[in-house]
N, C-alpha and C positions, 0 to 999 in steps of 0.2 A: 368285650368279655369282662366277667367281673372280675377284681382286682382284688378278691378276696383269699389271703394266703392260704386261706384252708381249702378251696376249691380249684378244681381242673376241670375243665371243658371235657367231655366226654360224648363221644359219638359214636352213638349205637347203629344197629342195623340200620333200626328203624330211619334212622338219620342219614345213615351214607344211602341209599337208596334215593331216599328223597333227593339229596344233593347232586347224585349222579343224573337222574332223571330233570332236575331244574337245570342243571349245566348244558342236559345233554349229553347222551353215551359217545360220542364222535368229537363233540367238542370237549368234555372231558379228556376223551383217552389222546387228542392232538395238546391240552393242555399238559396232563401227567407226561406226556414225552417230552416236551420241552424242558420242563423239570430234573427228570431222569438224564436226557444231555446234558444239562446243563452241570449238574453233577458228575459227570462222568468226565468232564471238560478238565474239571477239577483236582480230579481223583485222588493227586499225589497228596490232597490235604487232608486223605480220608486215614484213618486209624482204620485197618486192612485184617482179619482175623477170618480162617474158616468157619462157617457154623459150629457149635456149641452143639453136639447130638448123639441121644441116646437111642438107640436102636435095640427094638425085640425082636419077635419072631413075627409080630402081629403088622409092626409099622417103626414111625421113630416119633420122636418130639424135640423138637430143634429151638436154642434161641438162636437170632442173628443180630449182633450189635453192631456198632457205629456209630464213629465221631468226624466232626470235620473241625473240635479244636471249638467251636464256638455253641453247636447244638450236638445230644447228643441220641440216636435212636436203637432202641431193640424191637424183633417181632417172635411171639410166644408163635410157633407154628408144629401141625403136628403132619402126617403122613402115613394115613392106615386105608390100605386098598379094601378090608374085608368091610369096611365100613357102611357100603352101601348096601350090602347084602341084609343091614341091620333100622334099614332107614336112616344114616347119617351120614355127615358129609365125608367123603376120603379127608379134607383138607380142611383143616380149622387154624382159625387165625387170630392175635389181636397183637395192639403196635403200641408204646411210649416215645413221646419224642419229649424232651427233657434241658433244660438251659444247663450247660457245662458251667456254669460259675458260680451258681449257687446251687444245682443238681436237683431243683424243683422240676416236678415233671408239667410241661405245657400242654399236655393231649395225650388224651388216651384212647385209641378207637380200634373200633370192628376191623379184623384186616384179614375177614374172610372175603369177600367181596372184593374189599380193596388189591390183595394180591391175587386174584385172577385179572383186574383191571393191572396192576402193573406189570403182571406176567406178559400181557399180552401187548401192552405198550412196549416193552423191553425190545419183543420180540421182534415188532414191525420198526424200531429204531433204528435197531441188528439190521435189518432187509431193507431201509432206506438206503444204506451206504454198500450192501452187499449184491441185491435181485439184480436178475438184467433189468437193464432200461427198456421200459414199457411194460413190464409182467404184467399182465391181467388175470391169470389163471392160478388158482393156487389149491391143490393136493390138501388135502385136510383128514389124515387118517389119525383116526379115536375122536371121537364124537361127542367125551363124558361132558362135565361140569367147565372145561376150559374153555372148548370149542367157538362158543358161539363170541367169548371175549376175541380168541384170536383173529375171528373172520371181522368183527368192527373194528380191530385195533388197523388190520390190514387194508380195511376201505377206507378210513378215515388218515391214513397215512400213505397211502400205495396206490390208493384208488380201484384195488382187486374188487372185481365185480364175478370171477366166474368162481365154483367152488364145487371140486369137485370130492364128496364125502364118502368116507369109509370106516365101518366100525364092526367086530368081530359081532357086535350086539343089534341088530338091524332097528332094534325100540331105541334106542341110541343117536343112530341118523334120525329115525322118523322125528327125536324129538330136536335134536339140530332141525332140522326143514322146517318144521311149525314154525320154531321160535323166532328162525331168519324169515320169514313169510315176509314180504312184505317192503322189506329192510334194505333193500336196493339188488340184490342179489339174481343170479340164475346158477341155480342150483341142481345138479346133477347127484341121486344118488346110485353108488359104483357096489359090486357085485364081490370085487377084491381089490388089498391095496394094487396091485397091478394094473388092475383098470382105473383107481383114481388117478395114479401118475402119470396115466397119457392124455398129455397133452401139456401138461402143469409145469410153470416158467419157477412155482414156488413147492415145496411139500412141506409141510409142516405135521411132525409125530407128535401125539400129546396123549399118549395111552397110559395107563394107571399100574397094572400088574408088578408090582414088586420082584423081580426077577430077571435075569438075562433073557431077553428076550430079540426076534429079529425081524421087525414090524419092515424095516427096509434088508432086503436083499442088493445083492453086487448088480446084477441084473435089471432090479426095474429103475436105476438112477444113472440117465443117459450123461451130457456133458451138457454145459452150459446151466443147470439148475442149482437155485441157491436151496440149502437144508436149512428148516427152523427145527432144529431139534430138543423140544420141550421135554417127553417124559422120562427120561434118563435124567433120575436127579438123586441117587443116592446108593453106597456100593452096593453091586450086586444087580444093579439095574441099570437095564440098557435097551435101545432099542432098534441101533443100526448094527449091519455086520462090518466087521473089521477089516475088510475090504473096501467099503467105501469110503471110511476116513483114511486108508491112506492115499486114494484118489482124490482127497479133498483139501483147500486150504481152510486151519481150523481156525475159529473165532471163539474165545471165551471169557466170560467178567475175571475172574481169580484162579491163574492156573493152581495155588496151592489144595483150592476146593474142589475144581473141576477134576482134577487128576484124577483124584480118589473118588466121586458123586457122579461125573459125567459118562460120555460117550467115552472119552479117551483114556479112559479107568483102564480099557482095552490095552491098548498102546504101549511100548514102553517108558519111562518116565521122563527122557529127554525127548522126547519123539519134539519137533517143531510146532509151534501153536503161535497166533498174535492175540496180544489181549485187545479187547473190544473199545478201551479209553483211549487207546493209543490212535486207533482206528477214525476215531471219533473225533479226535483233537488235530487231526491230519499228522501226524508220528508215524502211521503204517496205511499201504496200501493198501484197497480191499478188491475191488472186480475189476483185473487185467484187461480180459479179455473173454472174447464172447462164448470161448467152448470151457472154461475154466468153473469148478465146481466148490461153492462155497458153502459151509458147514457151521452155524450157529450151535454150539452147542449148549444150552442153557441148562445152567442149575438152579440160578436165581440166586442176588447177591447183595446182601445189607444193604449198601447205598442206594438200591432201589428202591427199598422199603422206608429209605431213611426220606426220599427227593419224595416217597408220595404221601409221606406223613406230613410231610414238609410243605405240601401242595395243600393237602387238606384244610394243616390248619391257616392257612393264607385264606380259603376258600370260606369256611366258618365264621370266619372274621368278616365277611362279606356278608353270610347267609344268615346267621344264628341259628343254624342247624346244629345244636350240641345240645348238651344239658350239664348244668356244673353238680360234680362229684364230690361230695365233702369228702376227701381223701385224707388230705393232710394235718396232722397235728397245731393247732396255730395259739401255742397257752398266749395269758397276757406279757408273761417275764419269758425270752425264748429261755430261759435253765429251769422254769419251774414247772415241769411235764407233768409232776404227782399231783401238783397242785388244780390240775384241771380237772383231775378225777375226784377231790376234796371239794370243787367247787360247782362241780355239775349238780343240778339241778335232780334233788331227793337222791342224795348220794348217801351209800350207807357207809362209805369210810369217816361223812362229816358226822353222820348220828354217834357211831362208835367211838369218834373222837370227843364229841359233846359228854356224851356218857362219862367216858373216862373221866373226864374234867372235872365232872358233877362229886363223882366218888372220891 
């Protein structure tokens, strides 16, 4: 990378696309998880905060920051359901990751793409240590923009090959099925989530609608099934009923965020939960035994954002897939900042100043 104080690497769409596609979408999303564990191995190192969020009537706009003390990251992310009724994404994104010591930023990139790739790695992390042993089948109701990340992040970690889809929106699944075409998959599309879940070792909810909502019933969530539950991620929004978490043992990144953002907003506020690091680092148990129902409840949580920023730029470094940014101010004297404006080229503070002189 250039070593130019004024410039930062910068990775646009056009870039993370590329990169994802040269890696490999499988080999990618089995790299970003090793990442994400490995960070989460960590955790106690991380500077720990809820999201940063403003909330309308329309959607929110969140930052998420993050330090682990040596690097330091945020992600600008926003969250408007009406959004696609307009041509644009529910979910836009972009990420800094940044040297703690002198607070220059090292990368800047696209992290709309990126957090559906880490969404969906998180989530198959989550169900490595939770699914029964052997799952092959896995429940996949709401079919938006998430969907087809979760079903790769799940084969390339899990090895799920069967997929059974549901979505209020039937253009929805059609367009899950296309995209999975191919892709190692058999694919079944279901008529109600009811009939996606039979048979399904995994269910995963990732539906959009800003609202309490009850995508799972007490009823179609037999014993023995782990929950990946993505689209509950901010108050007011939910998507299981309040019956099945308390059949359930719950798993979540930051009970301080999830309380208030997740499923378990429901719950009272000491209700029992294990965090996911703990999990991960062998600190807390996860799957007992084979009728026991376990509950991912995902909000999605800085350190994520920070391990796939973090991934990136390892990976850029490798590719030269960026573009450098003249960002930073870099005068010759670092105290004389006026002076670059004085000495740029057909400056008209120098003419004015000439002038002056003359007179």
């Amino acid at each position: 990378m250039a070593d130019h104080l004024n410039l930062v690497p910068f990775v646009s769409v056009h870039h993370m696309m590329q990169l994802v596609l040269e890696i490999g979408v499988e080999r990618f999303m089995g790299e970003l998880t090793a990442y994400i564990e490995e960070d989460f191995r960590r955790w106690e190192k991380f500077d720990k905060t809820p999201r940063v969020a403003s909330h309308s009537r329309e959607g929110v706009i969140e930052l998420m920051p993050t330090s682990d003390g040596r690097h330091y990251g945020f992600k600008y992310v926003n969250g408007h359901p009406k959004n696609t009724r307009e041509g644009r994404q529910t979910v836009t994104a972009f990420g800094v990751f940044a040297d703690v010591g002198n607070g220059y930023p090292l990368l800047i990139s696209e992290m709309t793409i990126l957090t559906a790739l880490r969404t969906a790695a998180t989530s198959a992390l989550a169900a490595k240590f939770l699914a029964p042993k052997g799952a092959d089948c896995m429940a996949l109701i709401g079919n938006g923009a998430q969907a087809e990340f979760q079903a790769m992040a799940f084969k390339a970690l899990l090895g799920i090959r069967k997929l059974r889809l549901y979505d209020i929106d039937r253009g929805a699944t059609e367009k899950c099925r296309r995209n999975l075409a191919g892709l190692g998959f058999e694919m079944t599309a279901c008529a109600s989530g009811e009939d996606a879940v039979e048979g399904a070792q995994i269910i995963t909810t990732a539906t959009a609608d800003k609202q309490y909502a009850t995508i799972l019933t007490d009823n179609m969530v037999g014993a023995g099934v782990h929950i990946n539950a993505v689209g509950g991620d901010c108050p007011g929004k939910t998507e299981l009923h309040r019956d099945i978490l308390l059949r359930s043992d719950i798993f979540v990144e930051y009970p301080p965020q999830t309380r208030i953002e997740g499923e378990i907003q429901q719950l009272d506020k000491d209700h029992p939960v294990e965090e996911l690091w703990r999990l991960i680092a062998g600190k807390a148990v996860g799957r007992r035994e084979a009728r026991q129902i376990t509950l991912f409840d995902s909000v999605g949580f800085a350190t994520e954002d920070f391990s796939a920023l973090r991934y990136v730029r390892d990976k850029i470094e490798q590719t030269g897939l960026y573009t450098d940014l003249d960002l930073l101010a870099d005068p010759d004297e670092p105290r004389d900042l006026f002076g670059m404006l004085l000495r740029f080229p057909g400056s008209s503070l120098l003419a004015e100043k000439e002038r002056g002189l003359v007179q």
